[in-house]
C-alpha positions in Angstrom: 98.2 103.5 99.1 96.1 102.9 95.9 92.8 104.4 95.4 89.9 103.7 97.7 86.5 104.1 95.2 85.4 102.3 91.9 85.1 104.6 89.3 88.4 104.8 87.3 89.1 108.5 85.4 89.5 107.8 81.8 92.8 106.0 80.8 93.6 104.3 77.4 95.6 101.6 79.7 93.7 97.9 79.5 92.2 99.4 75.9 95.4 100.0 73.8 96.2 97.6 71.0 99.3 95.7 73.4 96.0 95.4 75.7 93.5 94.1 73.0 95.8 92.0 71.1 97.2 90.2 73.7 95.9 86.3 74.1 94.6 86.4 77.8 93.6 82.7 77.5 97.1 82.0 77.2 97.3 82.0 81.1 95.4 78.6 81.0 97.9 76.8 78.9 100.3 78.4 80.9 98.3 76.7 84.5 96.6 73.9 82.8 95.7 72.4 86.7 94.6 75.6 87.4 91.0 74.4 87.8 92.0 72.3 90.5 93.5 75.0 92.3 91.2 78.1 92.1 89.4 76.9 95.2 93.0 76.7 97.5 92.2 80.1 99.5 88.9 78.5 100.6 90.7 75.5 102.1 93.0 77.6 104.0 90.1 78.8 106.5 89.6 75.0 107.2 93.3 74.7 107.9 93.7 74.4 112.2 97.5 74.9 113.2 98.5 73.1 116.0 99.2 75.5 118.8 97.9 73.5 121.8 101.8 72.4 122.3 103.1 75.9 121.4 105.8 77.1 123.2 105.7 74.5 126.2 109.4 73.5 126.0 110.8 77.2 126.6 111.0 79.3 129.2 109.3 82.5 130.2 110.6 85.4 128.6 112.2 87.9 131.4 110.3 90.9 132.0 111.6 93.9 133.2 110.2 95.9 136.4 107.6 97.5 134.4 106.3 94.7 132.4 106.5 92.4 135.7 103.8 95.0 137.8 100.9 94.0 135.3 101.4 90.6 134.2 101.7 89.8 138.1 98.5 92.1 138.5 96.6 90.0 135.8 97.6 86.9 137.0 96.6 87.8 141.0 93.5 88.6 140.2 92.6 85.3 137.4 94.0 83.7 140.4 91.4 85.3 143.0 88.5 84.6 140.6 88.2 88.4 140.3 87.9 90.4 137.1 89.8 93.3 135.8 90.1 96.2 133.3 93.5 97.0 132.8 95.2 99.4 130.3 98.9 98.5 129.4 100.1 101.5 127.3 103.6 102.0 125.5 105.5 103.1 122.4 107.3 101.6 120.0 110.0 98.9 121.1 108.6 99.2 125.2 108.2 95.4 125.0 104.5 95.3 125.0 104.4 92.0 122.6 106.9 90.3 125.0 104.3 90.8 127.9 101.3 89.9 125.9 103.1 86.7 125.3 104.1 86.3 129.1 100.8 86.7 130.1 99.2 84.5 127.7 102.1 81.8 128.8 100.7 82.0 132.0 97.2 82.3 132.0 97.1 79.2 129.8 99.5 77.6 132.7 97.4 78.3 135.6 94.4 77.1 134.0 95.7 74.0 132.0 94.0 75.4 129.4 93.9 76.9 125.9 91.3 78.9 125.2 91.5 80.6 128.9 93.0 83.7 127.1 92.3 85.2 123.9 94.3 87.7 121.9 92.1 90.0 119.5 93.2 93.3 117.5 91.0 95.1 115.0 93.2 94.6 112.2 94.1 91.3 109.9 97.4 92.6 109.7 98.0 93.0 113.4 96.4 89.6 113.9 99.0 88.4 111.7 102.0 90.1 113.5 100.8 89.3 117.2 99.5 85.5 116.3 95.5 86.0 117.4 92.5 86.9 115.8 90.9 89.7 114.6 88.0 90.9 116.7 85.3 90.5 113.9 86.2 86.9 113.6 86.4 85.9 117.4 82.9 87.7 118.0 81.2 87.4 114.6 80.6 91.2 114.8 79.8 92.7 111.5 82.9 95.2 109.8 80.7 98.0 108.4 80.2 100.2 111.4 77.0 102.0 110.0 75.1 99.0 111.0 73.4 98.6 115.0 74.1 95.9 117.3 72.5 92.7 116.5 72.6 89.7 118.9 73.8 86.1 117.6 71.0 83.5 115.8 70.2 81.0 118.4 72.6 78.4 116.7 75.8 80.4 116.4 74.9 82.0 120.1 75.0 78.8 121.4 78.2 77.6 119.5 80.3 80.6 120.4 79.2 79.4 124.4 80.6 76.1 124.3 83.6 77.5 122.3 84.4 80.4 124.8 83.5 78.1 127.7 86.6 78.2 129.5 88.2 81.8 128.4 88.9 84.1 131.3 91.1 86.6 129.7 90.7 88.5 127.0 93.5 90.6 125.6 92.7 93.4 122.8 96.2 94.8 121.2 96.0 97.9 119.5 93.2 99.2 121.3 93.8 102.8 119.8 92.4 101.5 116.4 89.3 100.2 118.7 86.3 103.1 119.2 83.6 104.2 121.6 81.0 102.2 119.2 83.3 98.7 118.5 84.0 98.9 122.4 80.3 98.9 122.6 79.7 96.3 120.6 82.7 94.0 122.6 81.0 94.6 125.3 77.5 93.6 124.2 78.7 90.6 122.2 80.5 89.2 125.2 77.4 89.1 127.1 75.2 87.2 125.2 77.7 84.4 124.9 78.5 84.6 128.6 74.9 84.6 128.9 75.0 88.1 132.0 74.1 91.5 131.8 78.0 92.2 133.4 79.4 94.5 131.4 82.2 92.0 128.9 80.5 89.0 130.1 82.2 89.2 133.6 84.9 88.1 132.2 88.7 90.2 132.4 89.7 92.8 130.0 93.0 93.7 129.1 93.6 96.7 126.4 97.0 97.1 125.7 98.4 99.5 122.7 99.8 103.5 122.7 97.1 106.6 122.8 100.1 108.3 120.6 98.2 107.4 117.4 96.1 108.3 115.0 92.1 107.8 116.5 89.5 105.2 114.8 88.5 105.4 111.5 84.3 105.9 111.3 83.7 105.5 115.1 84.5 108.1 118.3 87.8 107.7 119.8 87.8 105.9 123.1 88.6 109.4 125.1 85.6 111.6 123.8 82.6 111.5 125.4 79.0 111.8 124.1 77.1 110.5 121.0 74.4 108.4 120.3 73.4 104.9 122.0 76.2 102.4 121.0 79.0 105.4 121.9 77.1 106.4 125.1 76.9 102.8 125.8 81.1 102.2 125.0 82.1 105.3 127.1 80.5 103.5 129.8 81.9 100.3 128.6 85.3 102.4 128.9 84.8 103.9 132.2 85.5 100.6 134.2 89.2 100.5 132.6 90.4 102.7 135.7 93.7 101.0 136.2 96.9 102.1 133.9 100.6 101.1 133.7 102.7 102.9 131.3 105.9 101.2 129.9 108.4 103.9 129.0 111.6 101.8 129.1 112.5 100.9 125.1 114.6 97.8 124.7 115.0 97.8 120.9 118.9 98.9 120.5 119.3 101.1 117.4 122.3 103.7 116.1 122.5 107.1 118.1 121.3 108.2 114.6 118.1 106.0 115.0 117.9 106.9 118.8 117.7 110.4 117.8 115.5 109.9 115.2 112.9 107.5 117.3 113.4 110.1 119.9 112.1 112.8 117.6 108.8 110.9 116.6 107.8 110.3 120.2 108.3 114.1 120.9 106.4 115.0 117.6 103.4 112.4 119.2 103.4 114.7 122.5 103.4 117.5 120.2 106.4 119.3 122.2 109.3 119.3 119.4 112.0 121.6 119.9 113.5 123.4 116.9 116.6 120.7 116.6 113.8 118.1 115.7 112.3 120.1 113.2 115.9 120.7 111.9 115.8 116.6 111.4 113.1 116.3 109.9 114.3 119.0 107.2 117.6 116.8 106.0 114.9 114.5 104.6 113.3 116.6 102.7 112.6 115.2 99.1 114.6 118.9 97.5 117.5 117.8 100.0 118.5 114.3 98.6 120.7 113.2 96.2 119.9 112.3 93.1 121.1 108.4 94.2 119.2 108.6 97.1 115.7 109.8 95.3 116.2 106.9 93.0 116.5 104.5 95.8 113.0 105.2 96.6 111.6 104.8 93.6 109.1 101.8 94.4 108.5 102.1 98.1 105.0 102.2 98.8 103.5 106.1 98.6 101.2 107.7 101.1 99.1 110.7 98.6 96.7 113.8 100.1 94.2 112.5 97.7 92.6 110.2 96.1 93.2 111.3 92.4 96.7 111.9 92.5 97.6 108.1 93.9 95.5 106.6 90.7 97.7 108.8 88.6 100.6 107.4 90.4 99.3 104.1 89.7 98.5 104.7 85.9 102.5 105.8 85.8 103.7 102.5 87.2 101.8 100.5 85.2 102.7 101.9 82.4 106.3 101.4 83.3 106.0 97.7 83.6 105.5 97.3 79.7 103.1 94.6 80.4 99.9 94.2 78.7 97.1 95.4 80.7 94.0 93.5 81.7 90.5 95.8 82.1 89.0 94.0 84.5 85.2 95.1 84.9 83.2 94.2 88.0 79.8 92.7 87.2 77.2 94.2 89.2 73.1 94.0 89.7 72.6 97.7 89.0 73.6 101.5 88.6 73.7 102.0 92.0 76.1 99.2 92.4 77.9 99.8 89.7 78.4 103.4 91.0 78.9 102.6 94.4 82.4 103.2 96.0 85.1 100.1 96.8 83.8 101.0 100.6 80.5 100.3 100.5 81.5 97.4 97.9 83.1 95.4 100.8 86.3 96.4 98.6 85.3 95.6 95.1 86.5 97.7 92.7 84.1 98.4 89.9 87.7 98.6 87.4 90.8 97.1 88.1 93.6 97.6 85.6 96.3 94.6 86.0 99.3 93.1 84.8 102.1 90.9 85.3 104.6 92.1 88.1 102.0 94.8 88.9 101.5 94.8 92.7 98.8 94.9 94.3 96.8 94.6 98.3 94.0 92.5 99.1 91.1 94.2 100.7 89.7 91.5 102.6 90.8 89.2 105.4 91.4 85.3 103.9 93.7 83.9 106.3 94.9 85.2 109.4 97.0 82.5 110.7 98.5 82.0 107.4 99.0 86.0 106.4 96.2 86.6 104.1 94.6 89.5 105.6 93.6 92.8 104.6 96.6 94.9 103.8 98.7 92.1 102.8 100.8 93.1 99.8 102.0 90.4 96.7 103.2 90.5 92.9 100.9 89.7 90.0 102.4 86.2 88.5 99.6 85.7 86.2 96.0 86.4 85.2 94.2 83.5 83.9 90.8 83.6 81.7 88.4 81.1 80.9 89.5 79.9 77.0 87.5 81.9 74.3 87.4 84.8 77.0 89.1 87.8 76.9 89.9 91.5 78.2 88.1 94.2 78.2 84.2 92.6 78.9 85.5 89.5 81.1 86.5 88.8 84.7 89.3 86.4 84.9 88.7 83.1 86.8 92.0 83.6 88.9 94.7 86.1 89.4 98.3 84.4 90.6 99.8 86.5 93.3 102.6 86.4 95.0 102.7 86.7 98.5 105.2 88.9 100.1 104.6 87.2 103.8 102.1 84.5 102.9 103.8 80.8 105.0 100.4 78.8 104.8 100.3 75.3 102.7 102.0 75.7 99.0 100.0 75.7 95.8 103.1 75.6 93.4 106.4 74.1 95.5 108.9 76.6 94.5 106.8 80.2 95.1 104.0 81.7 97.5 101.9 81.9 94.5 98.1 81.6 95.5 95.1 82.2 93.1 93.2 84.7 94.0 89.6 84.1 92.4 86.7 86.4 92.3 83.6 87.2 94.7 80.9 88.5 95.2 80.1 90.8 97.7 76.5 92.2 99.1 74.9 95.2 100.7 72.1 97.5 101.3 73.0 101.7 99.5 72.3 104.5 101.7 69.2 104.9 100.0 67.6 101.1 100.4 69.0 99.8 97.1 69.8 95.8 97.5 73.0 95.6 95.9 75.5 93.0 94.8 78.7 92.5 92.9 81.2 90.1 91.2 84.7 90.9 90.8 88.4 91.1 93.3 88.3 92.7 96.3 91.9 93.9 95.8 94.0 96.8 94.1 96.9 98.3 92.9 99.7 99.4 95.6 101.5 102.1 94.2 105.1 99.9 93.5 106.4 98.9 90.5 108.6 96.2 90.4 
């Protein structure tokens, strides 16, 4: 992925004549309704879909054995007005998204009722892929995990009541990405809306996901104990989740190579390979491939040990395009903003080389429902300026991308074009500094086109 900070290493690219010469403004002539549309990915949060109908006119999915145990354990005890903390754990292809869905079908059945179950995950992304929300947005709790609990304002406490009035069930997927701290702050949240000390608001909890991952990033995984307040606080929060069911059967059909393949990952995840899997995993060695198969690789997305050598991977792309280059400077209040990393910038990155048919990933969640989220991936169309303005020493008013998986409303008819315009982001430094910046909160991807 590309570079996570905001200070650039020297590079000619965005500087060279190509670069200097090059009329930016010409992007307006290009758009001349651009105006009208620089505000579109605003709109999108005021966009509802219509989901109270969803689904009604088919049947339930059928669930195997396994899956059948806990969504009948979930519905037995919404039906006795009891709560519960379950765990639903699996790997890939174990059909956990087919019971999620069974058991939100009939949740919202036996209560007549929408909201009576909730889906959140921590991610935009696997909001996206599982149709809910992410938990940030559902609870109004705050992404930078350096900050303390802090209840609701009055006014948004009491809006968040009459809008989680009749919820009974709340399901979190991908609970492994979920720590001892976020699990605190769930569990704190849901009780001032619920208005009860109750641990969750006395409502039920149902974590569903597979421990075989990678833990939290910045927090304590669920399974450690210890730490300060908020992680003392979530491994009690954790605690009550006493009841487990494990779904081993996978129902995805694959190749016996795949089979073999899948089957080698899940032993790698247990740590218990056997010498024939490590054998596998050799064939693919990058010194092993043809020539032809290399090449076909050439602009998949790259995963880099450091930070340096992926902007260096990006710098090469770039170059490749053959596009002029836009140096694209963030505008900030002072040093310490300006030095500040993309992090602690909410995703802002102080330089951001582009060009046309550069790719590149937003860092910030703009629609959900409509794929816009934070890892979503798109193609630069076109970079507009303000007329007069130019690059280096301007921002651009809008940046056209292209969407890879955006299906909300269409700016332009024919593409999933939407403008990306800039923002401007706020925050306190480590050392008390008020900061705040202008500028995009995305960058480049590593893929060339």
């Amino acid at each position: 992925m590309a570079p996570n900070f905001r200070a650039l290493e020297a590079t000619d690219l965005g500087l060279r004549d190509i670069d200097r010469n090059h009329s930016w403004s010409r992007g307006l002539l290009d758009n001349p309704t651009i105006h009208k549309k620089i505000g579109f990915v605003n709109t999108l949060r005021q966009v509802v879909q219509d989901t109270h109908d969803s689904g009604s006119s088919t049947s339930l999915p059928a669930l195997s054995r396994q899956q059948q145990a806990p969504h009948d354990l979930v519905l037995d005890s919404l039906r006795s007005n009891s709560t519960i903390r379950l765990i639903i754990s699996g790997g890939a292809g174990t059909g956990k998204s087919t019971l999620i869905n069974a058991i939100v079908r009939s949740t919202r059945e036996l209560f007549n009722n929408e909201n009576s179950v909730r889906i959140m995950v921590p991610t935009g992304v696997a909001a996206f892929n599982i149709g809910g929300s992410t938990i940030h947005q559902e609870l109004g709790i705050t992404a930078d995990k350096s900050q303390s609990y802090k209840k609701l304002e009055a006014e948004r406490c009491r809006r968040m009541q009459v809008d989680f009035k009749n919820t009974k069930l709340i399901i979190i997927d991908e609970y492994i990405m979920i720590g001892t701290k976020m699990l605190a702050y769930i569990d704190l949240r849901l009780r001032d809306i619920f208005g009860t000390k109750e641990s969750f608001g006395n409502i039920s909890i149902v974590l569903v996901g597979d421990m075989r991952q990678l833990p939290p990033v910045f927090d304590t995984p669920l399974y450690a104990e210890g730490g300060r307040e908020l992680q003392l606080t979530g491994n009690l929060s954790y605690s009550e989740f006493k009841q487990c069911f494990r779904l081993e059967q996978v129902f995805r059909q694959s190749g016996v190579e795949e089979l073999e393949y899948k089957e080698a990952l899940s032993r790698l995840s247990d740590g218990k390979s056997p010498v024939a899997h490590w054998n596998l995993f050799a064939t693919r060695s990058y010194a092993t491939l043809s020539v032809e198969e290399i090449h076909s690789f050439r602009h998949a997305l790259r995963l880099f040990p450091s930070k340096d050598e992926a902007a260096s991977y990006n710098e090469e792309r770039l170059r490749e395009l053959g596009f002029p280059v836009a140096h694209v400077l963030s505008v900030n209040n002072c040093l310490t903003a300006e030095g500040a990393s993309s992090d602690d910038a909410k995703g802002l990155q102080n330089i951001l080389l582009l060009s046309k048919q550069a790719r590149v990933m937003l860092r910030k969640n703009y629609s959900t429902q409509f794929g816009l989220v934070n890892g979503s991936t798109g193609t630069v169309k076109d970079i507009i300026y303000k007329e007069g303005d130019e690059s280096p020493g301007n921002i651009p008013i809008a940046v056209l991308v292209e969407f890879d998986k955006y299906i909300g409303p269409r700016v332009y008819e024919e593409s999933t074009v939407v403008p990306i315009i800039p923002v401007t982001t706020n925050w306190i430094s480590s050392s008390g500094v008020p900061c705040h910046a202008s500028g995009f909160n995305y960058h480049l991807s590593c893929v060339g086109q």
